[in-house]
N, C-alpha and C positions, 0 to 999 in steps of 0.2 A: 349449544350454539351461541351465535351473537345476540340475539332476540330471546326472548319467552315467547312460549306459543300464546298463553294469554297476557293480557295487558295486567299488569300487579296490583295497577293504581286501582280498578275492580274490584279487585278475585277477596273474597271474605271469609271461605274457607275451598281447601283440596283435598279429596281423600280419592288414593287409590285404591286399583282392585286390579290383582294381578292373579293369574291361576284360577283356581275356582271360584267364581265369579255368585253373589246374591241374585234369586230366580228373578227377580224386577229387572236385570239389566240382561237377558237373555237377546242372541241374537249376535253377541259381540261375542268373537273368536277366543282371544287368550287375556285381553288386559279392559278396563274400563277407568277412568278419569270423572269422578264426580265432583265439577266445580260451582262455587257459588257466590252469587256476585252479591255486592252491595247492594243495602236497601235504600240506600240514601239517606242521611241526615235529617230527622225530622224537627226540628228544631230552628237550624239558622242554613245559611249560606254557607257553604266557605267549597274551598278547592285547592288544585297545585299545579304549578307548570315548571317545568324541566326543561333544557337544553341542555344536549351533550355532544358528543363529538360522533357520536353512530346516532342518535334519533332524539327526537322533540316527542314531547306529549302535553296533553293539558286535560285536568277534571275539573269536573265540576257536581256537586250533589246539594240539595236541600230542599226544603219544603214546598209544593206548589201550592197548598190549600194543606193549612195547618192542621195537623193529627189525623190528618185525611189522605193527600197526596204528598209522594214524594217522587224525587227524580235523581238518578246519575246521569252523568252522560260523560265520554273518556273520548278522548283521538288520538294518536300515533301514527307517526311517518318515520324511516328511516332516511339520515342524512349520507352513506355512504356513498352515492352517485356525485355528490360535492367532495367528498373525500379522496374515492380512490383515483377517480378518472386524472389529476393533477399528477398522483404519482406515476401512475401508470404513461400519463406521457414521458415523464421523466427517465421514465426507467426503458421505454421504447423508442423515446425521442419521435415520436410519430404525432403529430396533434391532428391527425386525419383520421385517425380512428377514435373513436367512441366507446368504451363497456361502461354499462348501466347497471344498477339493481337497485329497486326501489320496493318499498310496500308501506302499505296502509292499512289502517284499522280503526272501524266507531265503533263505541258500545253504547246504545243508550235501553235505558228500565223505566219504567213508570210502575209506581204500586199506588191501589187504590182502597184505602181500609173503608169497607162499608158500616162494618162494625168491628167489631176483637175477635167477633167468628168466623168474620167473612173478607176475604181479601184477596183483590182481581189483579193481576200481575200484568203486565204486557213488556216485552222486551226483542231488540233487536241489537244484530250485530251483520258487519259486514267487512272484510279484508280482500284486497289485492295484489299479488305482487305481480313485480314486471322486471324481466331482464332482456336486456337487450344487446346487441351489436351495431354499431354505426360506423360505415366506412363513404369518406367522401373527400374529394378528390378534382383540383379544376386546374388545368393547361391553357396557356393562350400559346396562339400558332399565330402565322404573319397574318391570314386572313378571317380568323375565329377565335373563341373563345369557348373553352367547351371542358362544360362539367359533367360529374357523374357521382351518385350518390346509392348505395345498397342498407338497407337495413332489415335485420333479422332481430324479432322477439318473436317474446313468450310471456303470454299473461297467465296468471291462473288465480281464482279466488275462491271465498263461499260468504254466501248472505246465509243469516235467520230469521225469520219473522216467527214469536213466538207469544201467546197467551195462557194463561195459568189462574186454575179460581181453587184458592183454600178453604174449605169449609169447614170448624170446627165447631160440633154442636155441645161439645161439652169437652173437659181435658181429656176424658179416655178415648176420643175417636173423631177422626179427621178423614176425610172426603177432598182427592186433588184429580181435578180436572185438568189435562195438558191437549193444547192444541198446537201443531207450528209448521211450518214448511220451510226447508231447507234445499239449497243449490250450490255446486259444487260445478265451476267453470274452467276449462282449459281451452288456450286459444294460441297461432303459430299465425304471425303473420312477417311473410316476407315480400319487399318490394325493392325496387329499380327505377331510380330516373336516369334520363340522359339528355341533356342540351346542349344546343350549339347553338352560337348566336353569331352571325357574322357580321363584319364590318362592312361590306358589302350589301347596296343598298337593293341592288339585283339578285338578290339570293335569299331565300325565305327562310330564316329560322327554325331550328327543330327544336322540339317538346315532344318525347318518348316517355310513355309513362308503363308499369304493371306492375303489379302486386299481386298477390295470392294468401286468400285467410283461411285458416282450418279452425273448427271449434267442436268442442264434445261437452256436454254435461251430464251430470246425474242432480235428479230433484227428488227430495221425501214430502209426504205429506201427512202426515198424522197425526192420530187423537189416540189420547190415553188417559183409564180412568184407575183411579189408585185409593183404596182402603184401609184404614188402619185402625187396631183395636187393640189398644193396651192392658192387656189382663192385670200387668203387675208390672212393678220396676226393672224385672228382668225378664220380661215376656214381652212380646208384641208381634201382632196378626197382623199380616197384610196380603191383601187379596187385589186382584184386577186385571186389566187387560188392554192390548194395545192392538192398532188396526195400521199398516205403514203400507202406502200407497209409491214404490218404487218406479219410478219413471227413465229411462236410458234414455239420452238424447244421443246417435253413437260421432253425428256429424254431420256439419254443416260448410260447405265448399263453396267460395266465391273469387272469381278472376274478376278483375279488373285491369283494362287494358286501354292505353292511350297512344296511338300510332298512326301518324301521318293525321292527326287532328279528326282520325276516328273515336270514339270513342264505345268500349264496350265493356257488357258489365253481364257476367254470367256464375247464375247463382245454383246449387247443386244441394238440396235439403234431403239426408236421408229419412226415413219414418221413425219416429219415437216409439218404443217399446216399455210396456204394452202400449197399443195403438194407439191415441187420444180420441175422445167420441167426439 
């Protein structure tokens, strides 16, 4: 595609797994993606930022507390919503219509050396994309003036919050503790204005408003404990176990409706599975 699914200015190494998959990543159907981000520069400052004609980014990494803390932290946006929509008039001649597509992405890491054996990870990441349809549209008549606008998107993202403790009590064996919770959002919302405003000082103005949102998620929540024991240069034991708390959210339904300077707002929560205590 136009994008990489991860940001580059990060990623410090990628290895795939495709087919028979290592027992540690059980659970995944046919393929798995082990990516790993920077530690961040322990030493000085420095970074980079880009402009291009599809998207901006900017990093940044370096030391927060010398030999001790460090930091990354990355942002990207895609510019195509400035791009296409120009040509797209051009090529429709319609400047009443709208198509959008945008998305974002942060990464930010913090690592914390307590010692050379010991080292607490914290990291987060979160993206969004959004596409949309805008059509809007305004007529004057001899006695009014009357607009009308629809718009249809689709959002959909996922965040990470994640923490990570290395423990190495000697070079043959290391102890990794994983803790994180992950979400995974889709959202559909369409709405309708309508006004009319008349010249006419005897005649009350209209303001029609509705819109309707639909949204679903899935959230994980888990902790994972990982073992390694290095017999020899070409051997190594790993042992552990993982605990993944799946949550379905299947949807969430809200109307919103503004008619004759009514106003109303009707919200429609289905039950998350399994049930929340």
């Amino acid at each position: 595609g136009l994008f990489g699914t991860f940001n580059s200015d990060v990623v410090k190494s990628a290895q795939l797994f495709r087919g028979t998959l290592p027992t540690e990543y059980g659970g995944r159907l046919s393929s798995a993606v082990n990516v790993q981000s920077l530690d961040g520069n322990p030493n000085r400052l420095s970074g980079s930022m880009s402009l291009g004609v599809m998207s901006a980014k900017i990093q940044l990494q370096g030391p927060l507390i010398k030999n001790k803390t460090t930091f990354v932290f990355a942002a990207r946006t895609s510019l195509l919503d400035f791009m296409a929509q120009p040509i797209a008039n051009a090529l429709k001649n319609d400047s009443n219509s709208v198509n959008n597509y945008t998305f974002h992405d942060i990464n930010v890491k913090l690592i914390h050396r307590f010692s050379p054996k010991s080292v607490l990870t914290f990291s987060a990441f979160e993206n969004l994309d959004r596409a949309s349809f805008i059509n809007s549209n305004g007529t004057e008549k001899k006695d009014a003036c009357i607009a009308q606008r629809n718009e249809q998107s689709n959002y959909w993202g996922n965040n990470v919050i994640a923490l990570k403790w290395e423990l190495s009590p000697n070079p043959r064996n290391r102890i990794t503790f994983n803790a994180y919770t992950t979400t995974y959002g889709y959202t559909i919302f369409n709405d309708y204005t309508y006004s009319a405003r008349f010249k006419s000082d005897t005649i009350s103005n209209i303001y029609n408003y509705s819109a309707y949102k639909t949204s679903n998620s899935i959230q994980d929540l888990a902790a994972k404990l990982k073992i390694e024991k290095r017999i020899s240069p070409a051997l190594t034991i790993k042992i552990g176990s993982e605990a993944i708390l799946h949550q379905f959210d299947p949807g969430n339904r809200q109307i919103i409706t503004k008619i004759d300077s009514i106003d109303r707002n009707i919200i429609y929560r289905e039950k998350p599975y399994p049930p929340l205590s």
